[in-house]
N, CA, C and O of each residue as an XYZ file, in Angstrom:
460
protein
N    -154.786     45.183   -119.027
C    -155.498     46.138   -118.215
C    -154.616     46.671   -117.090
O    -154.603     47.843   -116.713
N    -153.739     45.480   -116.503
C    -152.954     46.171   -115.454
C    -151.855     47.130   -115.861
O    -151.604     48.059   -115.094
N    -151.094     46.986   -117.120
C    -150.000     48.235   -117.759
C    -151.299     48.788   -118.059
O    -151.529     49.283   -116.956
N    -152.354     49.071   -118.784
C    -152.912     49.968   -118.736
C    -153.128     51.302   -117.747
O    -153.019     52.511   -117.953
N    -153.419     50.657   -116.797
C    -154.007     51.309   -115.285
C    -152.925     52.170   -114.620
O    -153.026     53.335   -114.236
N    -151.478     51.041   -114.548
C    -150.096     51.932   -114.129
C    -149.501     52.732   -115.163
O    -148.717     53.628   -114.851
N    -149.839     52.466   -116.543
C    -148.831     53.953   -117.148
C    -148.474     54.946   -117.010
O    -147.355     55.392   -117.260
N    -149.791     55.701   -116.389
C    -149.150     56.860   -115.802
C    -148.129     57.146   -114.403
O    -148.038     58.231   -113.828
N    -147.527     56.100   -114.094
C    -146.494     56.094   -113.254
C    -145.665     56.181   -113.511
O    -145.136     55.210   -114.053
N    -144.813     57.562   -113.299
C    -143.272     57.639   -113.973
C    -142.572     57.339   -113.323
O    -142.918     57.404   -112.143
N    -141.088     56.797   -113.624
C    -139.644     56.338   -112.986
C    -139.774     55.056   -112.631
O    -138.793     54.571   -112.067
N    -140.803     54.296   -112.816
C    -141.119     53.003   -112.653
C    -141.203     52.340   -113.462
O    -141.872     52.469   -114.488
N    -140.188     51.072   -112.973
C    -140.237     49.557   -114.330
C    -140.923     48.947   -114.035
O    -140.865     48.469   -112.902
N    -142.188     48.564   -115.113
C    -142.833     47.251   -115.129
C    -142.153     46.237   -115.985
O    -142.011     46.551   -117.166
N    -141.719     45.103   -115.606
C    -142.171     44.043   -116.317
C    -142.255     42.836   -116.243
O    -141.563     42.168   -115.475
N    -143.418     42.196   -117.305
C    -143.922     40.985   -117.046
C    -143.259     39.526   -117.119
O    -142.379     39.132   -117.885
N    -143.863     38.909   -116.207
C    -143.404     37.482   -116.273
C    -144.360     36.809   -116.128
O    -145.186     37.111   -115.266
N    -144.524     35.692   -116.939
C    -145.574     34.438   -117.033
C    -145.854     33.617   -116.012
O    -146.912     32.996   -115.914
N    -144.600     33.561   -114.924
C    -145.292     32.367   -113.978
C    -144.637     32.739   -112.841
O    -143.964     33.763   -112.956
N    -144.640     32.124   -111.619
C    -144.092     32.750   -110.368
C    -142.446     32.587   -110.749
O    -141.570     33.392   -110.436
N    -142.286     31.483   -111.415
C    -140.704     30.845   -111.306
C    -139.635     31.547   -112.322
O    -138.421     31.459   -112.136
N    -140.357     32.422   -113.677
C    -140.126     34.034   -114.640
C    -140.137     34.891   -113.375
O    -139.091     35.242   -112.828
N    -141.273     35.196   -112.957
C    -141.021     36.454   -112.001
C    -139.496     36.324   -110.780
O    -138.655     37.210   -110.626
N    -139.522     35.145   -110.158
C    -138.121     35.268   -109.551
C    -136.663     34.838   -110.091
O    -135.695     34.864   -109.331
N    -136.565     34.490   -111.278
C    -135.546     34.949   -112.050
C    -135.295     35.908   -112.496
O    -134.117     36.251   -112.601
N    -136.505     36.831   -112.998
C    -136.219     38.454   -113.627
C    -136.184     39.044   -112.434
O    -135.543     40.091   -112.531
N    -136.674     38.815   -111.079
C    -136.145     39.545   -110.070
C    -134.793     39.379   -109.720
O    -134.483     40.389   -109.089
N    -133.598     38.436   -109.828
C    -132.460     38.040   -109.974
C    -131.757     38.850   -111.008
O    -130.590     39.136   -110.741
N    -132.214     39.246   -112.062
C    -130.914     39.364   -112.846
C    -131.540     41.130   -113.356
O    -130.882     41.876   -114.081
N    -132.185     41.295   -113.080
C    -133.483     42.657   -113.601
C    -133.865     43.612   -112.388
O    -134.416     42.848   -111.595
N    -133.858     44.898   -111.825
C    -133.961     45.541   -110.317
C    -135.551     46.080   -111.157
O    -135.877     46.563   -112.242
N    -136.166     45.671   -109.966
C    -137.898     46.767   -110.273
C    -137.799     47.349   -109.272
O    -136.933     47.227   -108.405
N    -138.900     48.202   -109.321
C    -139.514     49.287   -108.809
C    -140.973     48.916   -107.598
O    -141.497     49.199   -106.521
N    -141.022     48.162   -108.697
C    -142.538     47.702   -108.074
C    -142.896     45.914   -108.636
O    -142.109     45.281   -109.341
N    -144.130     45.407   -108.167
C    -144.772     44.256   -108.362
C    -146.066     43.912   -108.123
O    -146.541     44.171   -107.017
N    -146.851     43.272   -109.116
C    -148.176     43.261   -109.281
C    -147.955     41.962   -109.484
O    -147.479     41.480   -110.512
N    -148.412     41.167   -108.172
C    -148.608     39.427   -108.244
C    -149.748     38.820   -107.942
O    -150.291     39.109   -106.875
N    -150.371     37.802   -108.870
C    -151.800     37.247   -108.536
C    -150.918     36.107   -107.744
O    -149.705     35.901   -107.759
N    -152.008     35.432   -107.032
C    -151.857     34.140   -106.233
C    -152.060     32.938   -106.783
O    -151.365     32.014   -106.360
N    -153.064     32.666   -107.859
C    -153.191     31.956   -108.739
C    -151.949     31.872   -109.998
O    -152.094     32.652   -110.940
N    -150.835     31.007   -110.008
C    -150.279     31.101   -110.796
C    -149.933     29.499   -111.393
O    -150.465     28.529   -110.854
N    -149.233     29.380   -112.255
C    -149.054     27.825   -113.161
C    -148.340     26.984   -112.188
O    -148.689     25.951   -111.618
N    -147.065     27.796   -112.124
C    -145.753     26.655   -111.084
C    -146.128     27.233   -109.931
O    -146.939     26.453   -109.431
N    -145.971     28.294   -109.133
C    -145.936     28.304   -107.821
C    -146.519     29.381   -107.260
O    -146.606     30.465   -107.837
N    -147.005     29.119   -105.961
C    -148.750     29.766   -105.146
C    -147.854     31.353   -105.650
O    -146.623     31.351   -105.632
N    -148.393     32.231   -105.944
C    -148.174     33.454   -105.429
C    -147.487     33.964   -103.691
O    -146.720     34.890   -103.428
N    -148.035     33.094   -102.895
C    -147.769     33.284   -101.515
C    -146.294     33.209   -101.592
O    -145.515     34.102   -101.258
N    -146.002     32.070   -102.061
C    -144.724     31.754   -102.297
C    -143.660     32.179   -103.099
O    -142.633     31.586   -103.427
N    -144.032     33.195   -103.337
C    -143.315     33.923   -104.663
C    -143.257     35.128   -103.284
O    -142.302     35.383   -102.550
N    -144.510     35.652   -103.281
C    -144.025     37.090   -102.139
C    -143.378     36.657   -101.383
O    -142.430     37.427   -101.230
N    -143.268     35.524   -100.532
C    -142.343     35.586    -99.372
C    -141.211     35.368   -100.109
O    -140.148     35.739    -99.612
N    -141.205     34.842   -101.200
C    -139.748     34.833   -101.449
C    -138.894     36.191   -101.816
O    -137.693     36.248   -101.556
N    -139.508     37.144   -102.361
C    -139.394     38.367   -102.469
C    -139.266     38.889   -101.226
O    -138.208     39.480   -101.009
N    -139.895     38.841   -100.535
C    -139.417     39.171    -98.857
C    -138.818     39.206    -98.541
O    -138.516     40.162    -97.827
N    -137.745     37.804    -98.843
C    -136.771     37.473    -97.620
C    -135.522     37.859    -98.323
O    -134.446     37.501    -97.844
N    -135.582     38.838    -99.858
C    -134.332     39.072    -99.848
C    -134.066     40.958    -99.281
O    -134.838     41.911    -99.172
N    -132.929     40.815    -99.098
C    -132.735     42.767    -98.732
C    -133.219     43.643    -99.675
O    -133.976     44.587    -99.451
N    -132.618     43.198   -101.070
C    -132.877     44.215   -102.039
C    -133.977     44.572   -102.465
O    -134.095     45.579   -103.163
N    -135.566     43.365   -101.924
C    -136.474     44.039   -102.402
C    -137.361     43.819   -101.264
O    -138.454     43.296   -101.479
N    -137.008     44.174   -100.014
C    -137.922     44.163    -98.725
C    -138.568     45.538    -98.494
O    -139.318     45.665    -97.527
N    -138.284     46.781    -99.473
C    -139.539     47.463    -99.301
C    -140.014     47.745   -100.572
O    -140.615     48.818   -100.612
N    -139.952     47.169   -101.589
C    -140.344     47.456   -102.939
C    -141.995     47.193   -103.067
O    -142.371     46.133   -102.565
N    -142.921     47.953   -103.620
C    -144.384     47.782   -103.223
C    -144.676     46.487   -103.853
O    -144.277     46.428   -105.016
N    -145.335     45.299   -103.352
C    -145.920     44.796   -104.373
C    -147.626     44.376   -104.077
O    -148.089     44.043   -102.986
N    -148.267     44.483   -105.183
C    -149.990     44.579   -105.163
C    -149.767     42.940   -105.613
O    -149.088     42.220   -106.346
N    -150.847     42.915   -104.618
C    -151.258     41.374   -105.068
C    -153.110     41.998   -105.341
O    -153.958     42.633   -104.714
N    -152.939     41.231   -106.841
C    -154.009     41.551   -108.003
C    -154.469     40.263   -108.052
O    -153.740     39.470   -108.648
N    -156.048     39.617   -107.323
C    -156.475     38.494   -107.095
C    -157.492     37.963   -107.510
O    -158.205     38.907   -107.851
N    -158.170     36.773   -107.755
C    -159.498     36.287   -108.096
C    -159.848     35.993   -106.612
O    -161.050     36.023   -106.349
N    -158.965     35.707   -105.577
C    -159.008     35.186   -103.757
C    -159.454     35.975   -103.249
O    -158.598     36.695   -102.735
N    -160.966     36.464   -102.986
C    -161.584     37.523   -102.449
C    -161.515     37.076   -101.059
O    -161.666     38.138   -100.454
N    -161.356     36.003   -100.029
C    -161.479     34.904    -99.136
C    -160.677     35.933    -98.304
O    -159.874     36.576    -98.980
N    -160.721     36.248    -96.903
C    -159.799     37.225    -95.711
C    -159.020     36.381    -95.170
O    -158.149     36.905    -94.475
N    -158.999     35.045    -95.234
C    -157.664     34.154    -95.486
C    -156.446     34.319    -96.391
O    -155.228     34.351    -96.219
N    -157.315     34.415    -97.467
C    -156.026     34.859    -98.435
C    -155.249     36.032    -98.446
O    -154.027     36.185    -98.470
N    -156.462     37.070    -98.418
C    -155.928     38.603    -97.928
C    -155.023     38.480    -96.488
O    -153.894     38.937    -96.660
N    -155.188     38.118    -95.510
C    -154.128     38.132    -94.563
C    -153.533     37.492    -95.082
O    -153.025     38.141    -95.997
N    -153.057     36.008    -95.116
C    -151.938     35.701    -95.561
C    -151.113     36.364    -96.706
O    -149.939     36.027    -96.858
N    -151.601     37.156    -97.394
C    -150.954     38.306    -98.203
C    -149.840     39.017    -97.464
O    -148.623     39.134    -97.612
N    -151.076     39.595    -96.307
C    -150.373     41.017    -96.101
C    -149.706     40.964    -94.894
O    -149.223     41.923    -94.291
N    -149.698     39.339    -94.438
C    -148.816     39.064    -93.239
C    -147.494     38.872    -94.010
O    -146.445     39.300    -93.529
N    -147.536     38.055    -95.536
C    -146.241     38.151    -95.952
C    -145.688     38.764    -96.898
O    -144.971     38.336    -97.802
N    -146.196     40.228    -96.564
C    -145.680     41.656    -96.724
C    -146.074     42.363    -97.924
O    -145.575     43.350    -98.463
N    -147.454     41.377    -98.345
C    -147.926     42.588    -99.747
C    -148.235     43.814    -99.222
O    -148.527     43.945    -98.033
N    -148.185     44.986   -100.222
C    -147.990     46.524    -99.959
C    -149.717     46.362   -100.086
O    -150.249     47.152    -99.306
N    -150.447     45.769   -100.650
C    -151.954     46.666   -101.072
C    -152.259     44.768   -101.694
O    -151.412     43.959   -102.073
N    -153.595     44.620   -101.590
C    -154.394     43.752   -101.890
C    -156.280     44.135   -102.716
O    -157.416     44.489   -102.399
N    -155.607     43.811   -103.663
C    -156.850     43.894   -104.660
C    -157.698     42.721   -105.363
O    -157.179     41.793   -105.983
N    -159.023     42.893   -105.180
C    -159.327     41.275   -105.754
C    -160.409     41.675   -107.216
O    -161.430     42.353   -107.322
N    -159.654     40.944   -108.116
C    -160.855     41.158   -110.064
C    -161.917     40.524   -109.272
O    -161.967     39.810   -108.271
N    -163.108     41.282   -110.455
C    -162.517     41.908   -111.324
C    -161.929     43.350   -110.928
O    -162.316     43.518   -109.772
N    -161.313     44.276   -111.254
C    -161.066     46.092   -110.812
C    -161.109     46.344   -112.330
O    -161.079     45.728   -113.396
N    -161.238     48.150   -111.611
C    -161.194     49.134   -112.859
C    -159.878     49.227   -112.286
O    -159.353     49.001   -111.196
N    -159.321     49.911   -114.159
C    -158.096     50.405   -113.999
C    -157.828     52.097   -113.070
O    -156.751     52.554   -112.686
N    -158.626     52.451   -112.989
C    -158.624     53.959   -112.419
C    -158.404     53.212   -111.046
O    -157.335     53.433   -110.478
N    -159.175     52.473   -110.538
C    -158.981     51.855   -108.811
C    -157.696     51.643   -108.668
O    -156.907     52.216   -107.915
N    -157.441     50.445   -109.735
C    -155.863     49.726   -109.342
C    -154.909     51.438   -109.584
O    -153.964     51.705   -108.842
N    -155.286     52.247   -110.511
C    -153.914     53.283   -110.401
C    -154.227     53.819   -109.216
O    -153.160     53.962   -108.619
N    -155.379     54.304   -108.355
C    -155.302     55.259   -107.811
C    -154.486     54.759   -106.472
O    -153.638     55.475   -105.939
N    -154.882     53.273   -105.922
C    -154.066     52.507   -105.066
C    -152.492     52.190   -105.479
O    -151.779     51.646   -104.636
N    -151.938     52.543   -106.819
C    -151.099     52.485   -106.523
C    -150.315     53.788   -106.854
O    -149.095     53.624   -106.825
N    -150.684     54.889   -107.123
C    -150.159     56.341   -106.661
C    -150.421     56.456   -104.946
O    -149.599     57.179   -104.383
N    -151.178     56.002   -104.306
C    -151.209     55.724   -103.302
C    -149.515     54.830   -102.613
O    -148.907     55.053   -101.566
N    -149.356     54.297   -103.210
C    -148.267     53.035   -102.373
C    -146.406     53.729   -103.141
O    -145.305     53.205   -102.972
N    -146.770     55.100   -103.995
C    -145.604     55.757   -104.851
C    -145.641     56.925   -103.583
O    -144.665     57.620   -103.297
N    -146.839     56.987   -102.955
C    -146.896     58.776   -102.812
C    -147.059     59.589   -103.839
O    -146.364     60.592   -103.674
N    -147.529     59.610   -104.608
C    -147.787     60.512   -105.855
C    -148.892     60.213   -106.197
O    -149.560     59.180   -106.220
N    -149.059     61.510   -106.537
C    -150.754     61.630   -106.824
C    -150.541     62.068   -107.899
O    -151.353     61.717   -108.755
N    -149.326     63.065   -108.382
C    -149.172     63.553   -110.263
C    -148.560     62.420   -110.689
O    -148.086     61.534   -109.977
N    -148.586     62.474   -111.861
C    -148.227     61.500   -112.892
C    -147.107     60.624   -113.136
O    -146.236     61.166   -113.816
N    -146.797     59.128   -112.702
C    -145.612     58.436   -112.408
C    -145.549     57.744   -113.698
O    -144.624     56.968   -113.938
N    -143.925     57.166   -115.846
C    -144.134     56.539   -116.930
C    -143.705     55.092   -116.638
O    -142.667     54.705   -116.101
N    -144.807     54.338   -117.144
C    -143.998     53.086   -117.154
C    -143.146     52.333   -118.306
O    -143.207     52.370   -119.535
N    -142.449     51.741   -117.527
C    -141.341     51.281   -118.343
C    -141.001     49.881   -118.735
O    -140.173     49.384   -117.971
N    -141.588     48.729   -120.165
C    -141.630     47.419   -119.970
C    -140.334     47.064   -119.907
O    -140.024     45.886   -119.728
């Protein structure tokens, strides 16, 4: 549902990784565009994955949506204190999650994604 929702975002790479500890290796060896991270993950909190994304240069302004079951304003701040771009909690429609994130591109016409 979530490549669903972003396809129409062009010049932007999505792609997926299974657990927080995939996502910061393919951020190592792989450059994105963007990031769509739940907090709930197998090996490690989500929290801990964004700040780790944080603290490097190369991706301290890259958007990333944290896509959540943590509806809790605990969780949401601690999000967006450690620097998620946009906070969304499932279930969502896919039209919501795109329109928030043509929102976080600046583009409102049509952005392709790329796995």
């Amino acid at each position: 549902m979530v490549r669903a929702a972003l396809a129409p975002l062009s010049d932007v790479t999505f792609v997926e990784a299974g657990s927080g500890l995939q996502a910061i290796e393919t951020l190592a060896v792989q450059p994105v565009h963007a990031v769509v991270l739940d907090l709930n993950m197998p090996d490690m909190h989500g929290l801990e994955v964004l700040q780790f994304i944080r603290s490097h240069q190369k991706y301290r302004q890259t958007p990333i949506i944290v896509l959540t079951t943590r509806g809790d304003e605990n969780s949401r701040s601690a999000a967006m204190q450690a620097g998620a771009s946009m906070y969304m909690t499932k279930p969502f429609t896919p039209d919501a999650l795109g329109r928030e994130a043509r929102k976080l591109f600046g583009a409102d016409d049509g952005l392709t994604a790329s796995a």
